[in-house]
C-alpha positions as CSV (number, residue, x, y, z in Angstrom):
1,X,7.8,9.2,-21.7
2,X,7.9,6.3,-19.8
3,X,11.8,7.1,-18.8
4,X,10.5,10.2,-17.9
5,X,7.6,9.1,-15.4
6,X,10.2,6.9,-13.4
7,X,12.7,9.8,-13.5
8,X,9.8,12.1,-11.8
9,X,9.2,9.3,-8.7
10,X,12.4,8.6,-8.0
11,X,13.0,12.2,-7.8
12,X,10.6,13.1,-5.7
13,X,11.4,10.0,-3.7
14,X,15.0,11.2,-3.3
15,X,13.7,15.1,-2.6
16,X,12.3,13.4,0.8
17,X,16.0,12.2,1.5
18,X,17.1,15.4,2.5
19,X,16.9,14.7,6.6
20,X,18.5,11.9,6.0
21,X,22.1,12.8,6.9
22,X,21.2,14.8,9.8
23,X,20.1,14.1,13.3
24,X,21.1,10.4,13.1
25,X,22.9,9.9,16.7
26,X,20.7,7.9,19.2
27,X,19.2,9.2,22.0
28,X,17.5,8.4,25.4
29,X,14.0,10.4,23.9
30,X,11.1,8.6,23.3
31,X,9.7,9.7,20.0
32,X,6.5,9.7,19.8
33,X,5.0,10.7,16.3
34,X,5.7,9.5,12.8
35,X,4.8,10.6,9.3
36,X,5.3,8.4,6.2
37,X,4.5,8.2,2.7
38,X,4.1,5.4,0.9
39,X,4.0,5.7,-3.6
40,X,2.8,2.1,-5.4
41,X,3.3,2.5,-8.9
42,X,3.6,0.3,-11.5
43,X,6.2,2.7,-13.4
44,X,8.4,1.9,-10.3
45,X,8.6,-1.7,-11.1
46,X,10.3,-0.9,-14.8
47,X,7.4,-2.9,-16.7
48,X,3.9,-2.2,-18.0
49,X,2.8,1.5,-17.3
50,X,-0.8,2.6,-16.4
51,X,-2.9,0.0,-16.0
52,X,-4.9,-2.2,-13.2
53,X,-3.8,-0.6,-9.9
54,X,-1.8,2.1,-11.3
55,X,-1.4,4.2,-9.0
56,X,-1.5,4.8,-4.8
57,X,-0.5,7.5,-2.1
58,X,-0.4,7.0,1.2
59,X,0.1,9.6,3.9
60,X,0.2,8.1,7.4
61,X,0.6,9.3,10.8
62,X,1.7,7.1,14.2
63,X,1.3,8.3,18.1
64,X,3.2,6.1,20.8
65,X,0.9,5.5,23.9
66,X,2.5,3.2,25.7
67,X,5.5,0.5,25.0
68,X,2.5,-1.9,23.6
69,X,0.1,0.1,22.0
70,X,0.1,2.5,18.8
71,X,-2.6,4.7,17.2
72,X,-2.3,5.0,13.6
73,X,-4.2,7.2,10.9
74,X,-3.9,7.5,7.2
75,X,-5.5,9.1,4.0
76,X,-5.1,7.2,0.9
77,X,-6.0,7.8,-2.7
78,X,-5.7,5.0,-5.6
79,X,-6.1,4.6,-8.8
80,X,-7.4,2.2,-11.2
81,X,-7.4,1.4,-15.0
82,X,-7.7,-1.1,-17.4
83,X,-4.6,-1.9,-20.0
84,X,-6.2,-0.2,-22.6
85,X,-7.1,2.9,-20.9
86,X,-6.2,5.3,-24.3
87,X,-9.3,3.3,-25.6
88,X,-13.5,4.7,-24.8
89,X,-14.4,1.0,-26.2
90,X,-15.6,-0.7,-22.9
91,X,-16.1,-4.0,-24.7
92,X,-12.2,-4.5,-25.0
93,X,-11.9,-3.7,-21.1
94,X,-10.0,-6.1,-18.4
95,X,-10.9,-4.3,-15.6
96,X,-13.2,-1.4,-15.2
97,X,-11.8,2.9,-13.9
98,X,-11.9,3.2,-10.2
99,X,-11.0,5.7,-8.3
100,X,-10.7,5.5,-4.0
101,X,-10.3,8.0,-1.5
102,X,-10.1,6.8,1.8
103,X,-9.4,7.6,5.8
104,X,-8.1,5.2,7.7
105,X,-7.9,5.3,11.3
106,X,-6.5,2.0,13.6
107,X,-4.9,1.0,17.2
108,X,-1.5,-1.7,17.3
109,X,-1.0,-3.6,20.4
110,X,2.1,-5.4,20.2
111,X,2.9,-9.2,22.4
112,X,5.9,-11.0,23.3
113,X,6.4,-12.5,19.6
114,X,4.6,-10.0,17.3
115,X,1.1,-7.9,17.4
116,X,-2.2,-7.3,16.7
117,X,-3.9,-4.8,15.0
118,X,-7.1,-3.1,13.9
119,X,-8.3,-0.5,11.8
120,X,-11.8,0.9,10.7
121,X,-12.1,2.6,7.3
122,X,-14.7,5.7,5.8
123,X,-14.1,6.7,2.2
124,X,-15.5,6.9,-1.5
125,X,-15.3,5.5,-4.6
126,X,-16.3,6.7,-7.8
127,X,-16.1,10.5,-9.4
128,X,-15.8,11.9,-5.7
129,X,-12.5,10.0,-5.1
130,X,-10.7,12.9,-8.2
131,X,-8.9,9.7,-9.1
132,X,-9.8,11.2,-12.6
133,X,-9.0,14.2,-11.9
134,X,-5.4,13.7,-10.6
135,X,-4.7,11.3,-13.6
136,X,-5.7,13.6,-16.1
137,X,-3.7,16.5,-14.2
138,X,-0.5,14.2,-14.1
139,X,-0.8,13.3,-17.4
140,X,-1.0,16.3,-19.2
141,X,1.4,17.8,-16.9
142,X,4.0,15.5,-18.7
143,X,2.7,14.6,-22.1
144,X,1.9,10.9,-21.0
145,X,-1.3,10.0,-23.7
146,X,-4.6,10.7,-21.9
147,X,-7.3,8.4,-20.4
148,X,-10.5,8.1,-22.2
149,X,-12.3,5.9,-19.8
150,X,-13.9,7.4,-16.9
151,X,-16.8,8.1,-18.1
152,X,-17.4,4.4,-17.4
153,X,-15.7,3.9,-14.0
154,X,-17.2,2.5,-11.0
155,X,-19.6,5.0,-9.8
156,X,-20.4,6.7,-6.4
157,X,-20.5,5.0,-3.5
158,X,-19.1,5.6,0.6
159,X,-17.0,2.6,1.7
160,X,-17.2,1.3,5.4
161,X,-14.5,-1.4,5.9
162,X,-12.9,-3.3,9.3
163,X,-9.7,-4.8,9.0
164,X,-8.2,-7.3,11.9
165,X,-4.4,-8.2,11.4
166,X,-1.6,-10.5,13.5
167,X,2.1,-11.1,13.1
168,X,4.0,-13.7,15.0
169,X,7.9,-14.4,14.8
170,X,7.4,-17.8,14.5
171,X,11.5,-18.5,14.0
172,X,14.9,-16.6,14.4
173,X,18.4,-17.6,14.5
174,X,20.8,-14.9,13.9
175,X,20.3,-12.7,11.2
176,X,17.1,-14.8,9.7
177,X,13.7,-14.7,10.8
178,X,10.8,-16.0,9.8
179,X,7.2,-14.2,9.7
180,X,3.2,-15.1,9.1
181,X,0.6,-12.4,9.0
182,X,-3.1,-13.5,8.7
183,X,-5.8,-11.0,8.0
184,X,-9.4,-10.1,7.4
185,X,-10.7,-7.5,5.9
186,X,-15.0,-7.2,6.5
187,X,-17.0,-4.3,4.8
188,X,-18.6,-3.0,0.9
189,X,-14.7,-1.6,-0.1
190,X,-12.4,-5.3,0.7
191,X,-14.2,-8.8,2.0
192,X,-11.0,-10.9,2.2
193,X,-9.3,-13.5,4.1
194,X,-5.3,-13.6,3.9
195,X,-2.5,-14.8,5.4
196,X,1.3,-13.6,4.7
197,X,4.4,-15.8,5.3
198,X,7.8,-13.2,4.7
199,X,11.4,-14.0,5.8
200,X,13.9,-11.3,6.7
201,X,17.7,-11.5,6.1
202,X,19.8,-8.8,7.5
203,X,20.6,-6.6,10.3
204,X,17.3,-6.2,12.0
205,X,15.9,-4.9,15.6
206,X,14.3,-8.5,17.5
207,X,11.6,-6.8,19.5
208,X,8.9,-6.2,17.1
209,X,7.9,-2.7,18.7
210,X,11.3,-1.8,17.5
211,X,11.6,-3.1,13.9
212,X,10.5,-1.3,11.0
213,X,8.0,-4.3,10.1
214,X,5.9,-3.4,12.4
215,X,5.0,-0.5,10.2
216,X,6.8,2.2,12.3
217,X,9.7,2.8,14.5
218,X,8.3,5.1,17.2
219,X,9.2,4.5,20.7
220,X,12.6,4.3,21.8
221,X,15.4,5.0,19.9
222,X,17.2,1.9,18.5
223,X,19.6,0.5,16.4
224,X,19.3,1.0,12.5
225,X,18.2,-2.1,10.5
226,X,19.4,-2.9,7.1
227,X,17.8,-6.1,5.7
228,X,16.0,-7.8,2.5
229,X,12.5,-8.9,3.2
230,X,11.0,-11.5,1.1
231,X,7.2,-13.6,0.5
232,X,4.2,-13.8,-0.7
233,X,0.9,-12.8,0.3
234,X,-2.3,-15.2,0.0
235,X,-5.4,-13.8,-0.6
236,X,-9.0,-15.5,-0.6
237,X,-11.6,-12.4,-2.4
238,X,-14.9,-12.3,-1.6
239,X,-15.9,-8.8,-2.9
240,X,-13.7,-5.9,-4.3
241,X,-15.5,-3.1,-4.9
242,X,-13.1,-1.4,-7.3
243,X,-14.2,-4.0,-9.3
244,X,-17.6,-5.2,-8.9
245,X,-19.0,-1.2,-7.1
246,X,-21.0,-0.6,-4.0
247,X,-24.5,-1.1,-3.3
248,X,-25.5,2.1,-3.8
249,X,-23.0,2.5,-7.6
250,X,-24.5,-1.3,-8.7
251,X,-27.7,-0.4,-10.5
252,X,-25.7,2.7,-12.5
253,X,-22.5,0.9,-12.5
254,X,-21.8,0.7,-16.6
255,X,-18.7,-1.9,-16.2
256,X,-18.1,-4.2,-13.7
257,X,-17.0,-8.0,-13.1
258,X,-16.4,-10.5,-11.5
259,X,-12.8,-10.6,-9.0
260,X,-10.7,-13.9,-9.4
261,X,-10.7,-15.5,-5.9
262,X,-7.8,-16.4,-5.2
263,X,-5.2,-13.5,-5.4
264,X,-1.3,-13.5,-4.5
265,X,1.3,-11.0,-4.6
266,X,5.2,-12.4,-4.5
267,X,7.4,-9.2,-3.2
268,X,10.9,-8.6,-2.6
269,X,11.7,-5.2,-0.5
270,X,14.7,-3.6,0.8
271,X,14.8,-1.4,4.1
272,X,17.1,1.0,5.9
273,X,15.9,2.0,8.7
274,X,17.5,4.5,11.2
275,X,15.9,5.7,14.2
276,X,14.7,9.1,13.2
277,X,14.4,8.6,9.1
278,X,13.9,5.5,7.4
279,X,13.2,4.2,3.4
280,X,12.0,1.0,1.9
281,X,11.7,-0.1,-1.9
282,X,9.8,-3.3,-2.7
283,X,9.3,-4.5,-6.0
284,X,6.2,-7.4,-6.5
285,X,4.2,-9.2,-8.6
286,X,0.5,-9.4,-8.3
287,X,-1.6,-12.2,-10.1
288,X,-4.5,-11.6,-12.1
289,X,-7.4,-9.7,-10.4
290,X,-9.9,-10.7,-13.4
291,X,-10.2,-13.2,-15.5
292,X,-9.6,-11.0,-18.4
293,X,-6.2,-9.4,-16.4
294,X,-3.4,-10.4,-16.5
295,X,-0.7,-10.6,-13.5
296,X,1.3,-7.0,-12.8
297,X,4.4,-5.8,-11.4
298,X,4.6,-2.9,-9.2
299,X,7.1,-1.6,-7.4
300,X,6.4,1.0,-4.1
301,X,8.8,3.7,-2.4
302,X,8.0,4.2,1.5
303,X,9.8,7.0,4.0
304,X,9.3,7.9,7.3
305,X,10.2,10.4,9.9
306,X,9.9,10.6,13.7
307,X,10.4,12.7,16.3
């Protein structure tokens, strides 16, 4: 079964290949839209199946304004379970069901040496998200053993989050560069403070309006980029509602606790990116969210298309 569930990802990954060999010669066109999709699961990292964040989709659209500025929406959906998730005992839980649903929407405005970015979010968590629904589809859909948790997830609540971001190259010298990336998140859904050194190694565009690190490659056609990315992201939690609900979930809420505070995720990722069609795989390892968790690999699958 497991075999099975990382057959099915990379299959559909490879399904979205398909304009891949065509329409690859540069042009003078600016291209001004982009649609990605973005899969996290933890089968995709060849470990521990279905648990903690187990699942995540991400459908995302980009709009080119001007050479510095970017508009940016997306609609999200994850999915969260503790390890035992076959078992209705919540005493034996390490992190409690949650289910999001999400819309994101956000403006980039890139400088000499990087950007800056923010992005407001509206969603739900709780029984209105269908995370439960969606799992239980998917999992009888191929056999995979059943959850029989939900029952006790996080319960209904609307999420209202900002999130403020920067990059800055702060070294290059050939084909290595050097990245940080701090970050705030404010709201019920993600109160965080973070900060993201990464290095790159590869063939890779040096205007970050260009580069596929900047999340998208709309704009003028350039050259493709082939490179390994590596780091770690920091992470100071103040509140994380998948774990500890909403306001308005916290007096029905029948499992919830306490987030570790300091969280960090070590990742690896590899990227091809060519001007029209583009895929990245990275593979990371996040520390424990709870003190009951324990750490989890994940790996995530990422293609986009302009035009």
């Amino acid at each position: 079964m497991k075999k099975l569930k990382i057959i099915f990802f990379f299959s559909c990954f490879l399904g979205l290949s398909v304009p891949f060999s065509h329409g690859q010669t540069e042009t003078g066109a600016i291209r001004k839209h982009q649609f990605s999709l973005r899969v996290d699961n933890d089968a995709l990292a060849f470990s521990h199946f279905d648990r903690y964040y187990t699942n995540g989709m991400f459908f995302s659209y980009r709009h080119y304004l001007s050479e510095r500025g970017r508009l940016k929406a997306t609609v999200s959906q994850q999915i969260y379970t503790p390890e035992r998730y076959t078992s209705d005992d919540v005493n034996i839980y390490d992190r409690p069901y949650a289910g999001v649903l999400y819309g994101e929407v956000g403006y980039q405005h890139f400088i000499k040496k990087g950007w800056l970015s923010g992005d407001f979010l509206l969603g739900k968590i709780g029984p209105g998200s269908k995370a439960e629904d969606v799992q239980v589809w998917y999992h009888t859909l191929f056999g995979f053993p059943q959850p029989k948790g939900w029952q006790y997830q996080i319960q209904d609540g609307a999420l209202v989050n900002l999130r403020l971001e920067g990059a800055v190259n702060v070294f290059r010298e050939g084909k290595v560069d050097f990245w940080l990336q701090p970050r705030v998140a404010l709201g019920n859904y993600d109160r965080s403070l973070g900060i993201t050194p990464s290095f790159r190694i590869g063939r890779f565009n040096h205007r970050p309006s260009e580069s596929f690190i900047s999340g998208s490659r709309v704009g003028m056609p350039s050259k493709r980029e082939l490179y390994f990315q590596g780091g770690v992201r920091l992470k100071r939690v103040y509140w994380n509602a998948t774990l500890q609900g909403t306001k308005q979930s916290y007096d029905v809420d029948l499992a919830t606790m306490e987030p570790v505070k300091n969280v960090n995720e070590f990742f690896a990722q590899l990227v091809l990116a060519y001007p029209k069609v583009g895929f990245a795989y990275r593979f990371y390892y996040r520390t424990q969210e709870t003190r009951l968790a324990e750490g989890q690999f994940l790996g995530s699958l990422y293609f986009y298309y302009t035009f």
